[in-house]
C-alpha positions in Angstrom: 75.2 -61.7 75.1 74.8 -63.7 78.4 71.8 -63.9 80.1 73.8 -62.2 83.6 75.0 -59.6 80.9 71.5 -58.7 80.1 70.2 -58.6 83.5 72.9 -56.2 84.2 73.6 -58.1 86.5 75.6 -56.5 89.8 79.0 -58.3 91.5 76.7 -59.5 94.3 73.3 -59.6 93.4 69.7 -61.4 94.4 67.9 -63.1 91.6 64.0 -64.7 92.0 62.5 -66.0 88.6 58.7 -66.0 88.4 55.8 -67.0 85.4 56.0 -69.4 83.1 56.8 -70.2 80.1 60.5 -71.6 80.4 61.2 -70.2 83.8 62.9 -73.4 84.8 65.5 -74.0 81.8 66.0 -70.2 82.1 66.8 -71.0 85.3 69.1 -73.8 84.9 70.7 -71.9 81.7 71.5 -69.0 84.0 72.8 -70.5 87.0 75.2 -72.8 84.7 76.3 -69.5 83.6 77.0 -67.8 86.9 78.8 -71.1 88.1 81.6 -69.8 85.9 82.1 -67.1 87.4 83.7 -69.0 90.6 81.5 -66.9 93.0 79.6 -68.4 96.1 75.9 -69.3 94.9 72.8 -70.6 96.4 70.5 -72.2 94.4 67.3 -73.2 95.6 63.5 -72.1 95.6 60.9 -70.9 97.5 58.3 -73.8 96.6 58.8 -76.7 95.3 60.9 -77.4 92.3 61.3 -81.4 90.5 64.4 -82.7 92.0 65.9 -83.3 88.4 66.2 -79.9 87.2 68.9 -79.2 90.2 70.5 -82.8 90.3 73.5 -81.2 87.5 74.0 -78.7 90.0 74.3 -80.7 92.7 76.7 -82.8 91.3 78.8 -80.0 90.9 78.0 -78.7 94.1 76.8 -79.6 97.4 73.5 -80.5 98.6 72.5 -78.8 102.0 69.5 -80.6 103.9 67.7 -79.7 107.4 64.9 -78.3 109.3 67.3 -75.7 111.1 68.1 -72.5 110.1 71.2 -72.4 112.4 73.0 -75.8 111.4 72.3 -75.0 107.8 73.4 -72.0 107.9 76.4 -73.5 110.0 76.9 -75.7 107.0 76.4 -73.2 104.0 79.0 -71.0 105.8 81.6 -74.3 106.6 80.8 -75.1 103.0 82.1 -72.3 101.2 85.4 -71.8 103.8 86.5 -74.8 101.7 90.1 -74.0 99.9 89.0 -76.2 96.8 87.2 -74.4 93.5 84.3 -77.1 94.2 83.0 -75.1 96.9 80.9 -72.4 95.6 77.9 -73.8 94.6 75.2 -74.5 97.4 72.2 -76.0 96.6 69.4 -75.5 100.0 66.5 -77.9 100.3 65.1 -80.7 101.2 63.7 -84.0 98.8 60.1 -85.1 99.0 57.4 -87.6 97.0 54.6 -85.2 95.4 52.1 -86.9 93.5 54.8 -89.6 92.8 57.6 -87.3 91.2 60.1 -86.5 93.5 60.6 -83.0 93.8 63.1 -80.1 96.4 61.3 -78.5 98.5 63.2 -75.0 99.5 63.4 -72.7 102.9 60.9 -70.1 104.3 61.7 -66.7 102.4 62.6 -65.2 105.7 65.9 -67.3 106.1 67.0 -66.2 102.9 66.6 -62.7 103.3 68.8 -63.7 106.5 71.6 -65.2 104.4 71.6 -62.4 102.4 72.0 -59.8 105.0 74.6 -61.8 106.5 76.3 -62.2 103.1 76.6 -66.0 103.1 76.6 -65.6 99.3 77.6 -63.3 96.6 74.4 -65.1 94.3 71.6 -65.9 95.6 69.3 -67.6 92.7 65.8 -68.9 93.6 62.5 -70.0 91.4 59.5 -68.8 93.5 56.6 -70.1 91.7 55.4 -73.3 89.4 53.9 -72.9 86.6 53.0 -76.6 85.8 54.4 -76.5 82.3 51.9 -74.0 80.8 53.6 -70.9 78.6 51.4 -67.8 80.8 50.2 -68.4 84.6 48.3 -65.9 86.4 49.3 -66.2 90.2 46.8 -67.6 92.9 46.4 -65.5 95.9 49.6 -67.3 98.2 51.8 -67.2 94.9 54.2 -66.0 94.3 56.5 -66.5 97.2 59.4 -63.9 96.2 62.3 -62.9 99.0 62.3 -59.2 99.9 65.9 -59.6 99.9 65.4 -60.0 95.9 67.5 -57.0 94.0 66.4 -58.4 90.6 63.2 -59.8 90.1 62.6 -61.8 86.2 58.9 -62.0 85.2 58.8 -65.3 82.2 56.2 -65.4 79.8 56.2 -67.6 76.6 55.1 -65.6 73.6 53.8 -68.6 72.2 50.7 -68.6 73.9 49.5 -65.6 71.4 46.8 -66.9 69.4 45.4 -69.8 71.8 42.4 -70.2 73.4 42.0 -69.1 77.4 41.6 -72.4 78.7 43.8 -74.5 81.5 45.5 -76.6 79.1 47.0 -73.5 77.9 47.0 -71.2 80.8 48.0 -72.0 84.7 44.9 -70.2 86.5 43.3 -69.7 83.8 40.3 -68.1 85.8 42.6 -65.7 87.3 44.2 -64.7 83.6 40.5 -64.0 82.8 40.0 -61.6 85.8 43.0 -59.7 85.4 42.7 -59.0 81.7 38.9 -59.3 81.2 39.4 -62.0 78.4 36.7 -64.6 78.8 37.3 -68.3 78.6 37.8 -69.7 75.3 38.4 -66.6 73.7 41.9 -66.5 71.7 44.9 -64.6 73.9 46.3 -61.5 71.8 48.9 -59.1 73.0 46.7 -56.8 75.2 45.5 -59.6 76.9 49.2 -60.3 77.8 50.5 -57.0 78.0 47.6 -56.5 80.5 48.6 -59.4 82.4 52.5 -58.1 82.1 51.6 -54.9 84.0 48.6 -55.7 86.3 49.3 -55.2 89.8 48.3 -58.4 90.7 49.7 -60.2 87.5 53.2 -61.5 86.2 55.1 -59.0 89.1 53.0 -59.2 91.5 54.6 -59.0 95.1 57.7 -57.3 94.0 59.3 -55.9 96.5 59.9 -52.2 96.8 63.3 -51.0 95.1 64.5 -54.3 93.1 64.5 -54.6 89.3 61.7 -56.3 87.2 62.6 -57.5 84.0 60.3 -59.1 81.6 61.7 -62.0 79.8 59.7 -63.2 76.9 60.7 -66.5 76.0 60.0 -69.3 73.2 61.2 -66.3 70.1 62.8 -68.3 68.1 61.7 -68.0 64.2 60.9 -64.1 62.9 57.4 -64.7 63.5 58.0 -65.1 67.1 60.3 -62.2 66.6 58.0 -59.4 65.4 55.0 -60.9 68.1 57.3 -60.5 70.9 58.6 -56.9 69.4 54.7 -56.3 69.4 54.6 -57.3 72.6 57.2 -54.9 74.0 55.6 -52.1 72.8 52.1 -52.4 74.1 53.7 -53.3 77.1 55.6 -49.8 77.5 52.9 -48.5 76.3 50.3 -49.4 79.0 53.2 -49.7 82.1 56.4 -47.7 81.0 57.4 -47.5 84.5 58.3 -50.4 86.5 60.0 -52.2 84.3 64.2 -52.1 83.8 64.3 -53.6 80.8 62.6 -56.3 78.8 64.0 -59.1 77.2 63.6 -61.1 74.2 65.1 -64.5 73.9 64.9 -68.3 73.6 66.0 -70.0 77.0 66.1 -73.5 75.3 68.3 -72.3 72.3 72.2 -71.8 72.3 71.9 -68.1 71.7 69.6 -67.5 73.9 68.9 -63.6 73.7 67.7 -62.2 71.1 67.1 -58.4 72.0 67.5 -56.0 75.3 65.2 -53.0 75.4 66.3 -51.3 78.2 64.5 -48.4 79.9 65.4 -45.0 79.2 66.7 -42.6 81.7 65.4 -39.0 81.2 66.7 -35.7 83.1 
């Protein structure tokens, strides 16, 4: 199954990945994937992203630079009027130095949610948070930074942070985890602890716009152990938030096959 497949994933449709835990190759993986599909895209994100993760696509593509909203939407548009097959892969920001790694920095929010409305794109796929490599972030109070434009909105957390400690080298905000859930520092992260953090309001979805689709993708299941955790996982997570959520994924972002398993929400009369 592809990942657009398992997202359900509309003709025209508004992506924003946020957590941890993978959220970048997911990223990558998936807009390789839509790429094929010879629709216009925008890549870009809503912080700040390392320059190399988008350098494949930009090769492929075309790397759109500015301060203005007008000229790059000027450009964007003059872009994808191309005739050639080239031309429908945008990638919007801007290179900078931070902390001697060069790294994209992306647009205000607000002039994506423009694009959108003025259809300048059929995909629109944006990373809205870091999570500095850790496998579980709790977000800080200006984080994340999602679009309200966004239709589906992916929440990444890598099961394999079941059974460590609550400390920083494990877990981005660490502190905040500890708030949300109650867990105190040092104390070994289990699935309530997660599952807590899945469905807090101020945890893995927070700032969700009203109307778009969350899905949970948990990542990093890729042995049977990691299997029956993140089948664990799932249901103490519908168990303690059964609404909210569209579906929740199970999968390995870093794999060939990358998902595993779909439980999708159920509709009742």
């Amino acid at each position: 199954m592809l990942i657009s497949e398992a997202l359900n994933l509309k003709e025209k449709a508004f992506i924003t990945l946020v957590g941890a835990g993978g959220k970048s190759t997911l990223f990558s993986r998936l807009a390789d994937e839509l790429a094929h599909k010879n629709k216009r895209m925008v890549l870009t994100t809503t912080t700040k992203m390392f320059a190399r993760q988008l350098t494949p696509f930009i090769k492929r593509g075309r790397l759109i630079e500015g301060h203005n909203e007008e000229i790059i939407q000027e450009s964007i548009k003059k872009y994808f009027s191309l005739k050639n097959k080239a031309a429908r892969l945008a990638v919007i920001g801007e290179k900078i130095e931070d902390n001697g790694e060069e790294k994209m920095a992306g647009p205000p929010p607000d002039w994506l949610d423009q694009w959108w409305e003025d259809k300048l794109a059929d995909y629109f796929l944006i990373e809205a948070d870091g999570a500095a490599g850790r496998s579980v972030k709790a977000p800080a109070s200006h984080e994340p930074v999602i679009p309200l434009s966004t239709t589906n909105l992916v929440g990444v957390i890598g099961i394999d942070v079941l059974g460590l400690s609550l400390q920083e080298e494990n877990v981005f905000r660490s502190e905040i985890f500890s708030r949300l859930t109650g867990l105190n520092l040092r104390e070994k992260i289990g699935i309530e602890a997660l599952s807590l953090l899945i469905c807090h309001s101020e945890g893995l979805f927070k700032g969700a716009p009203p109307g778009c689709r969350r899905h949970l993708f948990v990542n990093k299941v890729e042995d049977p152990k990691n299997l029956k955790m993140a089948e664990e996982l799932t249901f103490q997570v519908l168990k303690i938030c059964p609404r909210g959520i569209s579906d929740i994924i199970i999968g390995a972002a870093g794999q060939k096959e990358i998902i595993v398993e779909v439980i999708r929400k159920v509709k009742t009369p």
